[in-house]
C-alpha positions in Angstrom: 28.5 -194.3 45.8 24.6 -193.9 44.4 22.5 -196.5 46.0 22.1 -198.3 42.7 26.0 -199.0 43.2 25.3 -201.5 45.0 27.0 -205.0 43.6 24.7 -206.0 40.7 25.3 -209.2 39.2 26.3 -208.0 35.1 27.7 -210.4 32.2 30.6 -210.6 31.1 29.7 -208.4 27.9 27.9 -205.8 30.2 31.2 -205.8 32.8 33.4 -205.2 29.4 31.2 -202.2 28.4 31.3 -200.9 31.8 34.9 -201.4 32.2 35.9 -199.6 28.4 34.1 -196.2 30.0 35.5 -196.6 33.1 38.9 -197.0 31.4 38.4 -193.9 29.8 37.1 -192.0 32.7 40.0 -193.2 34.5 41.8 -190.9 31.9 40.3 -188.1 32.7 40.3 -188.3 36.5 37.1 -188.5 36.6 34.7 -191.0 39.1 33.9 -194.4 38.1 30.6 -195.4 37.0 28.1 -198.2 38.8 25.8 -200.4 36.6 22.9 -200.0 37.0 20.0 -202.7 36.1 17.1 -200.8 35.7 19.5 -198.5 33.1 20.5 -201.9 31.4 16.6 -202.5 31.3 15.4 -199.4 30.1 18.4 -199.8 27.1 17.6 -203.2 26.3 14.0 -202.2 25.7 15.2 -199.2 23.4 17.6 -201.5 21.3 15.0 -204.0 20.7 13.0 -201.0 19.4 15.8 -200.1 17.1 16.6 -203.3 15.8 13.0 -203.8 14.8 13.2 -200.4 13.2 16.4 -201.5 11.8 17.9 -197.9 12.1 19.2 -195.4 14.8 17.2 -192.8 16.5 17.5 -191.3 20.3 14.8 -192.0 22.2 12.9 -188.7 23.4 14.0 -187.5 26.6 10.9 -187.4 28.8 11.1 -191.6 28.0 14.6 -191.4 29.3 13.9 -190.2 32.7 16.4 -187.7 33.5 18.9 -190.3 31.6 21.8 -189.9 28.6 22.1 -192.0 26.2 24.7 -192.8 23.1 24.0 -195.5 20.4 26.3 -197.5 18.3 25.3 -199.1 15.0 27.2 -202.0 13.3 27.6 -205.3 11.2 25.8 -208.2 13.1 28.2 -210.2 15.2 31.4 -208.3 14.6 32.3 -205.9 17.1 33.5 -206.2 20.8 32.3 -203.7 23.4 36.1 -202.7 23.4 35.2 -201.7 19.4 31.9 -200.1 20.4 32.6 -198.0 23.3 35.6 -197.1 21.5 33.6 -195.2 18.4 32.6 -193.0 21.4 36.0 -192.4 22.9 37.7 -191.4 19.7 35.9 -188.2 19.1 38.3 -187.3 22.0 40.3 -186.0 19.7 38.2 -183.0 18.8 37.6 -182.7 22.5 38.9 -179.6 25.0 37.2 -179.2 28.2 35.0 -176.4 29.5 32.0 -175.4 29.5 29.4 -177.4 27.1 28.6 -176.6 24.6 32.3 -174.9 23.8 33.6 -178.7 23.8 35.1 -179.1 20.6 37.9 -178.1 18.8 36.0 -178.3 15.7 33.6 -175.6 17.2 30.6 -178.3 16.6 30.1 -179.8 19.8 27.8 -182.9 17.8 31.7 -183.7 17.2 32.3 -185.0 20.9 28.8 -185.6 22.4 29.2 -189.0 22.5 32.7 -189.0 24.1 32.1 -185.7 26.7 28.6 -187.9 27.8 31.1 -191.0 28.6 33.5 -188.9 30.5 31.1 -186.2 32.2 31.7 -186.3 35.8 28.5 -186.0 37.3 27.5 -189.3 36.1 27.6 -192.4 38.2 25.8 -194.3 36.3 25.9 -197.0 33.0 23.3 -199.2 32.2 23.7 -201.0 28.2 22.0 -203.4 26.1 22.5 -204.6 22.5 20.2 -205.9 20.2 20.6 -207.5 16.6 18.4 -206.3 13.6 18.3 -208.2 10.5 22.5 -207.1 9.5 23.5 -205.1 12.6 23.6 -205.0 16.1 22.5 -202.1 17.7 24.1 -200.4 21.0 21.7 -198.4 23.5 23.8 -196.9 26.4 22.0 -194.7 28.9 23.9 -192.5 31.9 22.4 -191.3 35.2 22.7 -188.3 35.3 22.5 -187.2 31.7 25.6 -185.3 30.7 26.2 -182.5 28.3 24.3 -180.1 30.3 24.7 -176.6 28.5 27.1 -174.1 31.1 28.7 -177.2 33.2 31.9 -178.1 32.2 32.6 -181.8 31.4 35.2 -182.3 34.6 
């Protein structure tokens, strides 16, 4: 386990998110992810920014420190983290492993990104935060260590 796997005391919300990827990982045969606090941190920070903004943009990579990240958009109030981590996990069914970016059965690996960076087995960890805008919440996840690294394969 990476050191950050240590217990960390989560919320119920955050243990749901963590447990929807986990649940798909488990799928895949791949590892479990950790939480990680200082992930959680770095997302809430980014979410704020967004719902300020009031629309979706990654953040640039040299602010993510080595991290991934996938974001979620939708109606203030509404969705469960079951709901949100699930937008990500259906774009499995593009999805054929190998070597990324040749991911996607649709030959546009944009298609799966979200889903192939929940399942890549190299990362360990999840740190999420959401944040509500004026009509929507917004959804930052980030991943240690990023995944869809062009010539690895997803598992």
């Amino acid at each position: 386990m990476p050191p950050a796997a240590e217990a960390q005391r989560i919320n119920p919300f955050a243990e749901d998110l963590l447990e929807a990827h986990n649940d798909a990982r488990d799928e895949v045969g791949v590892p479990r992810l950790a939480w990680s606090n200082r992930l959680a941190r770095e997302a809430h920070d980014w979410a704020q920014h967004l719902a300020r903004e009031g629309r979706m943009i990654h953040a640039d990579r040299d602010q993510r420190g080595g991290a991934g990240e996938n974001l979620w958009m939708g109606s203030a109030g509404y969705y469960g983290a079951d709901i949100m981590v699930g937008g990500f996990v259906a774009e499995q069914q593009h999805f054929r492993n190998g070597e990324f970016p040749q991911v996607s059965t649709t030959g546009t690996w944009r298609d799966v990104g979200h889903y192939t960076q929940v399942i890549w087995r190299d990362t360990q960890e999840l740190g999420c935060a959401v944040a509500r805008g004026q009509t929507n919440d917004f959804l930052v996840c980030r991943y240690f260590p990023a995944g869809n690294v062009y010539n690895q394969r997803v598992y």
